[in-house]
ZADO-1210 file (C-alpha; in nm, 4 decimals, padded with zeros to 6 digits):
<atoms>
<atom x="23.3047" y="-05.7396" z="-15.9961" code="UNK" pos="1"/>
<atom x="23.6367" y="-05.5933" z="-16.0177" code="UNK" pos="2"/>
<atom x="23.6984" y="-05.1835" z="-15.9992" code="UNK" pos="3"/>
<atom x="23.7754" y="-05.1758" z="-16.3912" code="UNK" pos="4"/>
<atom x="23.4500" y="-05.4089" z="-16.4908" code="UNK" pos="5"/>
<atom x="23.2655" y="-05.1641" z="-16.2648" code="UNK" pos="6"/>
<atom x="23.4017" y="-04.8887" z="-16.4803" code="UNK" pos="7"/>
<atom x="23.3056" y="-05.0381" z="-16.7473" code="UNK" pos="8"/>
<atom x="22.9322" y="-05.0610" z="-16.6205" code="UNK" pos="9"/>
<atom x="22.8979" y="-04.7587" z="-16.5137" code="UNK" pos="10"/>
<atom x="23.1314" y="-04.5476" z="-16.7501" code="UNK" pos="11"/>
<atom x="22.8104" y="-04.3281" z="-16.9221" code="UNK" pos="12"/>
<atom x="22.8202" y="-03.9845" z="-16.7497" code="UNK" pos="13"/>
<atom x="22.5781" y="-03.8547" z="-16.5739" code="UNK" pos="14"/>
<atom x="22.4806" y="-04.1442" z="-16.3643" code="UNK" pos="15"/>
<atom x="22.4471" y="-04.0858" z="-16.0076" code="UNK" pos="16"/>
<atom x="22.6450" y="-04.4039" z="-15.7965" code="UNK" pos="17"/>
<atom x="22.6370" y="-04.4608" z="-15.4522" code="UNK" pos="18"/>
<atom x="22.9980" y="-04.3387" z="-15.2956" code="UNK" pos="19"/>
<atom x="23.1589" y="-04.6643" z="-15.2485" code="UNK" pos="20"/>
<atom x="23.0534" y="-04.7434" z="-15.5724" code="UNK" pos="21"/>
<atom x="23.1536" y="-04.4064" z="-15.7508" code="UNK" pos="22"/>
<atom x="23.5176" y="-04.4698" z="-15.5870" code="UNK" pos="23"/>
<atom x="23.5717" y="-04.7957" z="-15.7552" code="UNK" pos="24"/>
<atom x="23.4698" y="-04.6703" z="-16.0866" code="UNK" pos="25"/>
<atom x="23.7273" y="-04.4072" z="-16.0645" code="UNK" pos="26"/>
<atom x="24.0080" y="-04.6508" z="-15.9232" code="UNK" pos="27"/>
<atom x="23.9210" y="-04.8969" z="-16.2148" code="UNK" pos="28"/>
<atom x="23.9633" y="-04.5905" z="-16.4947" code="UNK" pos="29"/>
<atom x="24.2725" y="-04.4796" z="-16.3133" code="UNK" pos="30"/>
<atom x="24.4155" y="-04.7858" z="-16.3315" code="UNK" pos="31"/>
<atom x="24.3769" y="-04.8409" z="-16.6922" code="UNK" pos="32"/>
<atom x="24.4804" y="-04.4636" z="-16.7040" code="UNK" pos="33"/>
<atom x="24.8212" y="-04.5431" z="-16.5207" code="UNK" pos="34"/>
<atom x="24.8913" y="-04.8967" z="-16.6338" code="UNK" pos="35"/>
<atom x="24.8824" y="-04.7416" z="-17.0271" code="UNK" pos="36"/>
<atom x="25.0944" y="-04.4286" z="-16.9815" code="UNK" pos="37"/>
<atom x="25.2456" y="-04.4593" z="-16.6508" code="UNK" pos="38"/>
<atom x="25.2206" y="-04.1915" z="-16.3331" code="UNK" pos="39"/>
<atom x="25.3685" y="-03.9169" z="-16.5281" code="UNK" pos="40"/>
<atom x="25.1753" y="-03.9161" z="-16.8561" code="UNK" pos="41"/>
<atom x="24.8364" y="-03.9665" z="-16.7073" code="UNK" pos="42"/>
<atom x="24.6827" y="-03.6951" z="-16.6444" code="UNK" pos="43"/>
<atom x="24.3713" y="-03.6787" z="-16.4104" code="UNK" pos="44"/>
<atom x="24.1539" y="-03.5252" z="-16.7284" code="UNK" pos="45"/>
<atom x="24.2243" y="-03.8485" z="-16.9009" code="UNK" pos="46"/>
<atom x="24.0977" y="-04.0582" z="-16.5801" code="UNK" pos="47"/>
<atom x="23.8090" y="-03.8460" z="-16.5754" code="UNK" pos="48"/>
<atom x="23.7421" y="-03.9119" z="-16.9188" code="UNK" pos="49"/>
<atom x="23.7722" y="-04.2953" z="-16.9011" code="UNK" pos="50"/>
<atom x="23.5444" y="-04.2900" z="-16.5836" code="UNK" pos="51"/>
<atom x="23.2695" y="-04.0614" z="-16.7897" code="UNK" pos="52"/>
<atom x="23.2925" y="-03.8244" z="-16.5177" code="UNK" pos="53"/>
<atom x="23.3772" y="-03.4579" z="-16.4552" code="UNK" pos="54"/>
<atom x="23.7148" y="-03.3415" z="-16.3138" code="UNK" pos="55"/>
<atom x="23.5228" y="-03.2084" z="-16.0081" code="UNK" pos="56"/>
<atom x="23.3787" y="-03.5591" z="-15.9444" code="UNK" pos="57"/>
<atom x="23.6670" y="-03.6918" z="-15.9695" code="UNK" pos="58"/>
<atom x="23.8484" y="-03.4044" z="-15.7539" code="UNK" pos="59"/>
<atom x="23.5700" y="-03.4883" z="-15.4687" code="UNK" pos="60"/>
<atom x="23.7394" y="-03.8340" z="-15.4351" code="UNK" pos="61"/>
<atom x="24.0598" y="-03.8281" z="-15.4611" code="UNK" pos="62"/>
<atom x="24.2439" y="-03.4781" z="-15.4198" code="UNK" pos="63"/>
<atom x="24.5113" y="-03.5140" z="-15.6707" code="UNK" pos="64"/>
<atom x="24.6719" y="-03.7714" z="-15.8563" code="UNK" pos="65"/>
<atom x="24.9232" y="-03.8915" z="-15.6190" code="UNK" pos="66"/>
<atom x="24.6556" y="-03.9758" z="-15.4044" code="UNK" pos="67"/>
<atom x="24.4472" y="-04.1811" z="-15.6922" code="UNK" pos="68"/>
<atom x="24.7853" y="-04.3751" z="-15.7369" code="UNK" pos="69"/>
<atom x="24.8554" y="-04.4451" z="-15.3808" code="UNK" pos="70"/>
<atom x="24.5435" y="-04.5779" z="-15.3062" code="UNK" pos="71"/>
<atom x="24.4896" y="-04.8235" z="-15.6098" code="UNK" pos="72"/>
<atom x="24.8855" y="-04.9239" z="-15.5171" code="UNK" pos="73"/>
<atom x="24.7293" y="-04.9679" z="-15.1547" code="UNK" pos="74"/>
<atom x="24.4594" y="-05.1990" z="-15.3050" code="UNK" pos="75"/>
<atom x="24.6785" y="-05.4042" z="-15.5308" code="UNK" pos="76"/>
<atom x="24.9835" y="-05.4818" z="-15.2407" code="UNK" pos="77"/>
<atom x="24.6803" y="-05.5780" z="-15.0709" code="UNK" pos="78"/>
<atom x="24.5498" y="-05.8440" z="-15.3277" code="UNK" pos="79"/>
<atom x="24.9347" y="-05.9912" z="-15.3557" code="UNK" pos="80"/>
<atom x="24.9662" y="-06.0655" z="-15.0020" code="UNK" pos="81"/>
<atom x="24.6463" y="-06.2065" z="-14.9139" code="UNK" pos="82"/>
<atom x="24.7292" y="-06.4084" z="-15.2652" code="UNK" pos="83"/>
<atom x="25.1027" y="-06.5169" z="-15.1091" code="UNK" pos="84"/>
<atom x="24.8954" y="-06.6094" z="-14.7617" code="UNK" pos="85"/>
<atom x="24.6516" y="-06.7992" z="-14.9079" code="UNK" pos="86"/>
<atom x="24.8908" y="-06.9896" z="-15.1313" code="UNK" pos="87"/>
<atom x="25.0838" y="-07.0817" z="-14.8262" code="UNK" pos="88"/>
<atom x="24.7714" y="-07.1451" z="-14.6101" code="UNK" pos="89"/>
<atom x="24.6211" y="-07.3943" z="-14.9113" code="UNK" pos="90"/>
<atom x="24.8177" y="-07.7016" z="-14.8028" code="UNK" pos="91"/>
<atom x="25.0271" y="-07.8813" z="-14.5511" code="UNK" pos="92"/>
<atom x="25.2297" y="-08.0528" z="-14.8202" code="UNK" pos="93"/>
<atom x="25.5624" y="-07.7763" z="-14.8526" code="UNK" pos="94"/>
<atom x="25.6026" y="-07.8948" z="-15.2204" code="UNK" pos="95"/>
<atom x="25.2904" y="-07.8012" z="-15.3155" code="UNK" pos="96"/>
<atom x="25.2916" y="-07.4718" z="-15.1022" code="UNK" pos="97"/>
<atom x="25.6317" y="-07.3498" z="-15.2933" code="UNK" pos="98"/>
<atom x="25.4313" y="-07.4503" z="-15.6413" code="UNK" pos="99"/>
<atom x="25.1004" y="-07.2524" z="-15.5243" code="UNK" pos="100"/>
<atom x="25.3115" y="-06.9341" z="-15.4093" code="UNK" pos="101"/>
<atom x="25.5337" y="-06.9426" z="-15.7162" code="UNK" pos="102"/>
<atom x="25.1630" y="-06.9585" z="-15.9202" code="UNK" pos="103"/>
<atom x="25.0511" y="-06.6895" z="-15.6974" code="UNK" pos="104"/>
<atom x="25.2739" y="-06.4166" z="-15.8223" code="UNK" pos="105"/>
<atom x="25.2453" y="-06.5784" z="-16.1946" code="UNK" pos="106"/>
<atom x="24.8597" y="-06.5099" z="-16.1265" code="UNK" pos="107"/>
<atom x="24.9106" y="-06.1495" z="-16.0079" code="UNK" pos="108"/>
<atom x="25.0723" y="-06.0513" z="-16.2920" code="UNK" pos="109"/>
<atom x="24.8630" y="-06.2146" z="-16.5586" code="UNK" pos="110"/>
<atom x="24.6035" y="-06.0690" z="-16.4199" code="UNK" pos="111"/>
<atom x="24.4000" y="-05.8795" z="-16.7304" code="UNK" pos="112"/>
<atom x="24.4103" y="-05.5420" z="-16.5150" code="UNK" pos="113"/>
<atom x="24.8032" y="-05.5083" z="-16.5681" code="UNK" pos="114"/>
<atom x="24.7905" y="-05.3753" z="-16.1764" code="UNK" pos="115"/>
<atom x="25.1395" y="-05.5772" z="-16.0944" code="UNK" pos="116"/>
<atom x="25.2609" y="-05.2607" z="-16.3110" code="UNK" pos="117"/>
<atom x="25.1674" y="-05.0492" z="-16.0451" code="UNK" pos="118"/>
<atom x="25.3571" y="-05.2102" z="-15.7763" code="UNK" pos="119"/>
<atom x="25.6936" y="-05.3941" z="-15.9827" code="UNK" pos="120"/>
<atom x="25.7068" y="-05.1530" z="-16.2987" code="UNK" pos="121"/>
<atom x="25.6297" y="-04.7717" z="-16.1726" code="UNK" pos="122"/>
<atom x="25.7684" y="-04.5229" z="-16.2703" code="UNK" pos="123"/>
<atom x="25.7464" y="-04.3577" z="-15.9375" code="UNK" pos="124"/>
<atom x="25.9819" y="-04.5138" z="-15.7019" code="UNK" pos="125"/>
<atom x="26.1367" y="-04.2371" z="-15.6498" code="UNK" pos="126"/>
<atom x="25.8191" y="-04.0789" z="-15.4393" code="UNK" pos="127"/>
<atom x="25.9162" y="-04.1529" z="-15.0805" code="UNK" pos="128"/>
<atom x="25.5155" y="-04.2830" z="-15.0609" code="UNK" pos="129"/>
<atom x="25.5651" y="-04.5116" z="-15.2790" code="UNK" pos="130"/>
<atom x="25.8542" y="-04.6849" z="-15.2391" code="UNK" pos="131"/>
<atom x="25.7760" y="-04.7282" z="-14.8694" code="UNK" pos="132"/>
<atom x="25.4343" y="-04.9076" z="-15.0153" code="UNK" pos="133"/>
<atom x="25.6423" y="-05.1575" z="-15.2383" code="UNK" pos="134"/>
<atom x="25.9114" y="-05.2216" z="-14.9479" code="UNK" pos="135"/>
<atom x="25.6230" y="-05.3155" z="-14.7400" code="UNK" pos="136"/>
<atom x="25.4476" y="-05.5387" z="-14.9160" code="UNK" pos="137"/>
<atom x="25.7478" y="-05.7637" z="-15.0098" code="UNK" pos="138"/>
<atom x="25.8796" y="-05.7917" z="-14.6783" code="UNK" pos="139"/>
<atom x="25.5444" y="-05.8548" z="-14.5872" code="UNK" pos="140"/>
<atom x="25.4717" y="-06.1386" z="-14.8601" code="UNK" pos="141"/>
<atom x="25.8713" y="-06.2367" z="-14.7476" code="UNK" pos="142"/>
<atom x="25.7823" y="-06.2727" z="-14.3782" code="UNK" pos="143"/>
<atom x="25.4504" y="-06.4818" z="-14.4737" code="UNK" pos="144"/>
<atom x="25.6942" y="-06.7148" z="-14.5997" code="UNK" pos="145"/>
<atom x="25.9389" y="-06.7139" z="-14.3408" code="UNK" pos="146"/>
<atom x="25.6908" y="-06.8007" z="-14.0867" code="UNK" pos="147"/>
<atom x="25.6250" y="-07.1034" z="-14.2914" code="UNK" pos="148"/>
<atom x="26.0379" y="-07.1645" z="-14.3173" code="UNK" pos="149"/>
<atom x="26.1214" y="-07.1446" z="-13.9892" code="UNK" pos="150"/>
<atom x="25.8735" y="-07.3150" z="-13.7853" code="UNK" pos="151"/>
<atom x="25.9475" y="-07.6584" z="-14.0748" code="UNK" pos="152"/>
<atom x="26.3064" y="-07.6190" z="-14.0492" code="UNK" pos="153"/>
<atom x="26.4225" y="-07.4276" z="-13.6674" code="UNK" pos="154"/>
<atom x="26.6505" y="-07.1977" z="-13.8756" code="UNK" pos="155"/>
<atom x="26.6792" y="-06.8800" z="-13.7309" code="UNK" pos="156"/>
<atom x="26.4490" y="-06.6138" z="-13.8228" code="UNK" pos="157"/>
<atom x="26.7147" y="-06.3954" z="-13.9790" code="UNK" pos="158"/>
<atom x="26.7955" y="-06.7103" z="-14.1656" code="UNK" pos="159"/>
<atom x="26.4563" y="-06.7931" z="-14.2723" code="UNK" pos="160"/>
<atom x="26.3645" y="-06.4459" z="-14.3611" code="UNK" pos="161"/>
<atom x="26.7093" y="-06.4768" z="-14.6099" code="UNK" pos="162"/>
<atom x="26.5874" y="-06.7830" z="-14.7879" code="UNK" pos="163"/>
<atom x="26.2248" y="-06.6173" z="-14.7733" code="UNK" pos="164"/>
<atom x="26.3250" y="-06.2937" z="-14.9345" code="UNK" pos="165"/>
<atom x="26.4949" y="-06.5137" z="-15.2149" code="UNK" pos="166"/>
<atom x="26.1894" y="-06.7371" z="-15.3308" code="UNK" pos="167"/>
<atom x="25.9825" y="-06.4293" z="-15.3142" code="UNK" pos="168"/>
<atom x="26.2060" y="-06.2489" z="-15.5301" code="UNK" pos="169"/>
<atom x="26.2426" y="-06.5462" z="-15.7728" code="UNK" pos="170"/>
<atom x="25.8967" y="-06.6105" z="-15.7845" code="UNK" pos="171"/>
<atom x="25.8194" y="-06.2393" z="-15.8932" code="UNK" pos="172"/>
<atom x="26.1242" y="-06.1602" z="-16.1182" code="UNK" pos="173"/>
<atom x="26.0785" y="-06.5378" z="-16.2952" code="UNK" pos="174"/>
<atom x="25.6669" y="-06.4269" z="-16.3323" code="UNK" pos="175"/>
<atom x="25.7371" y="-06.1039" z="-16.4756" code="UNK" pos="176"/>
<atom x="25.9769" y="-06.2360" z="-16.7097" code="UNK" pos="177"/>
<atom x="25.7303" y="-06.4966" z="-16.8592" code="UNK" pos="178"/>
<atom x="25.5011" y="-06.2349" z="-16.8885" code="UNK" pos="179"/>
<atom x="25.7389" y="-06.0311" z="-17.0869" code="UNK" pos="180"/>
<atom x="25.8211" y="-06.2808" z="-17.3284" code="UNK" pos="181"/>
<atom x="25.4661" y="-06.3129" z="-17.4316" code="UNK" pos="182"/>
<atom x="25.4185" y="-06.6623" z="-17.2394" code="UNK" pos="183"/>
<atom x="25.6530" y="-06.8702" z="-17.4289" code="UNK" pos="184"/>
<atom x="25.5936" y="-07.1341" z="-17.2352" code="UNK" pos="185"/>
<atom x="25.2219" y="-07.2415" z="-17.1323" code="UNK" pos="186"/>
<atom x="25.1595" y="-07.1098" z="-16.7356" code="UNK" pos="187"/>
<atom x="25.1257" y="-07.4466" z="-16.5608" code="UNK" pos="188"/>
<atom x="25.4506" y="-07.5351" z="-16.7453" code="UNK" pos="189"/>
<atom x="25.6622" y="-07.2358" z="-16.6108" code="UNK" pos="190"/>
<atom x="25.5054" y="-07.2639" z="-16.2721" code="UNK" pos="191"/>
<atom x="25.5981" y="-07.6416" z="-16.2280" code="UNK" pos="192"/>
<atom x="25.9729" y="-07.5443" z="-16.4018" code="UNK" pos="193"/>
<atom x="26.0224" y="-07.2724" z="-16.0979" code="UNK" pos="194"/>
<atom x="25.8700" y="-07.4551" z="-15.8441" code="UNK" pos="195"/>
<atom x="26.1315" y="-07.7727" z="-15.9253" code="UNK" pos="196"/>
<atom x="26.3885" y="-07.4850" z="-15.8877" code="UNK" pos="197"/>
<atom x="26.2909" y="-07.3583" z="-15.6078" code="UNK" pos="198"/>
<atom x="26.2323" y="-07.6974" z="-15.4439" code="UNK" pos="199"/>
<atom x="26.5798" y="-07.8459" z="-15.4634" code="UNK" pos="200"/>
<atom x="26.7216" y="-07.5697" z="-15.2592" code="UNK" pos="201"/>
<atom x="26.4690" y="-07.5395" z="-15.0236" code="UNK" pos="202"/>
<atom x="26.4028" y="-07.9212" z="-14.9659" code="UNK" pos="203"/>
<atom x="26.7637" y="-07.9663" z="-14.8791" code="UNK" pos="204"/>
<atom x="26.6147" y="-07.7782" z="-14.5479" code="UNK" pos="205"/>
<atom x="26.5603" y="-08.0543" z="-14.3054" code="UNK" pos="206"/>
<atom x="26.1804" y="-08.0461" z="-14.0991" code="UNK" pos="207"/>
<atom x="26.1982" y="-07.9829" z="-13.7656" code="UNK" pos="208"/>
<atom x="26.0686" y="-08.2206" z="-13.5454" code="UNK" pos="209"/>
<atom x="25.8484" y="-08.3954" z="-13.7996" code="UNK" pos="210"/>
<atom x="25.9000" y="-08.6835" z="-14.1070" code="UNK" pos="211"/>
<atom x="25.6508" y="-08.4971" z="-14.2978" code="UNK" pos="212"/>
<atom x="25.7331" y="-08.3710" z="-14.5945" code="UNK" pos="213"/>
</atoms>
């Protein structure tokens, strides 16, 4: 069950939760809280509203609002890179592993919750706290990659981590775009059109020390 389906079964107020469980209640309200109005607007009256709690229920969790934010942005950088490693961990076939990480990101940000707002549409990058949380987890999701890139093709790390950095980006930029345009074109349809795109530049890579391709 996911934080904001929790929220949704245990939104009446009043009902005692266990702590672990009271926590993801009030993660799932803030993020439909902050993925509606954005850092700024929400206000930590309207979480505590959506979660069918009191402020000082709320204030027994999570100090302030900053640090309701940073830990559902903690939780959803999280879910993208174990999403980008299993993608890249799902075959040996490096066609297919450039089409399951490009549908990887299109996945994160179809995702009902809206939390890809959180990490590639806030309207907080400015907090030093949180930009250091969105740095990481794309040179972390980059670096997944470029271990995959450089033991194929014996470029260079730096190299790899180049060519890395770029399908990550496209993948993310392209999936956000789609979204954005109210899927114009069906999912599986978009994926395959990126991954053919992304797959003529990156085939022209020769394998090291291996036919396989």
């Amino acid at each position: 069950m996911t934080a904001i389906e929790q929220t949704e079964a245990a939104r009446p107020r009043g009902t005692r939760l266990p702590r672990r469980a009271r926590r993801n209640q009030l993660l799932g309200a803030a993020q439909e809280v902050f993925v509606a109005q954005g850092y700024h607007s929400a206000a930590m009256d309207d979480i505590a509203e959506r979660a069918g709690v009191s402020k000082p229920v709320l204030y027994q969790h999570f100090p302030g609002k900053l640090d309701l934010y940073l830990a559902l942005l903690d939780q959803h950088c999280e879910s993208l890179l174990l999403a980008v490693r299993t993608a890249l961990a799902s075959t040996t076939d490096n066609k297919l592993r450039v089409r399951a990480t490009m549908d990887a990101y299109f996945a994160y940000v179809e995702d009902d919750g809206g939390a890809f707002r959180l990490v590639f549409e806030s309207d907080l990058t400015n907090e030093p706290a949180v930009r250091e949380r969105v740095d990481k987890v794309t040179h972390e999701c980059a670096e997944a990659i470029c271990d995959v890139i450089a033991e194929d093709t014996g470029l260079s790390r730096a190299e790899s981590m180049l060519l890395a950095s770029g399908l990550g980006g496209l993948a993310q930029v392209v999936a956000r775009s789609w979204l954005h345009s109210d899927r114009s074109v069906p999912r599986d349809q978009a994926v395959q059109l990126l991954t053919s795109l992304a797959w003529r530049g990156i085939a022209g890579f020769p394998l090291h020390g291996t036919d396989h391709h």
